[in-house]
Residue, then its C-alpha position, 0 to 999 in steps of 0.5 A: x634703910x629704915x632712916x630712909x622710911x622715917x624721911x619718906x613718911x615725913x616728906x609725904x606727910x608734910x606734901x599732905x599739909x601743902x595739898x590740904x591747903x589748896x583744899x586737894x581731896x588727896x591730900x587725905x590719901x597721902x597723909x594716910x600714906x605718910x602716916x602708914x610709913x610713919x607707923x612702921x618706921x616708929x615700930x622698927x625704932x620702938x617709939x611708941x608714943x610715936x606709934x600711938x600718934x600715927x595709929x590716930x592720925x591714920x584714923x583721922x585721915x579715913x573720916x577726913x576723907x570721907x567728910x570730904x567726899x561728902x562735902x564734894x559730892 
């Protein structure tokens, strides 16, 4: 089950990439959603440079977004 988790995050967070460049604002939101999945999977497995790589991700999912709305608003 929690290899299933790892292939979920990694399936959202390459959909983000593709949404990303075709400039979709959400995009953001399911790179955040990837990355989430990705933080918990890399904590049931104890990979915690993983964990630290997916905490500053979903930090920098929030100011992309928001960057963005400001930039499409």
């Amino acid at each position: 089950m929690i290899n299933l988790l790892g292939w979920l995050a990694t399936s959202l967070i390459l959909l983000g990439y593709y949404l990303n460049a075709k400039q979709d604002t959400s995009s953001w939101i399911v790179w955040f959603v990837g990355n989430l999945c990705m933080l918990v999977y890399s904590l049931f497995i104890s990979a915690w440079p993983q964990v630290g790589l997916a905490i500053a991700l979903l930090c920098l999912n929030v100011y992309g977004y928001i960057e963005w709305k400001k930039i499409n608003s």
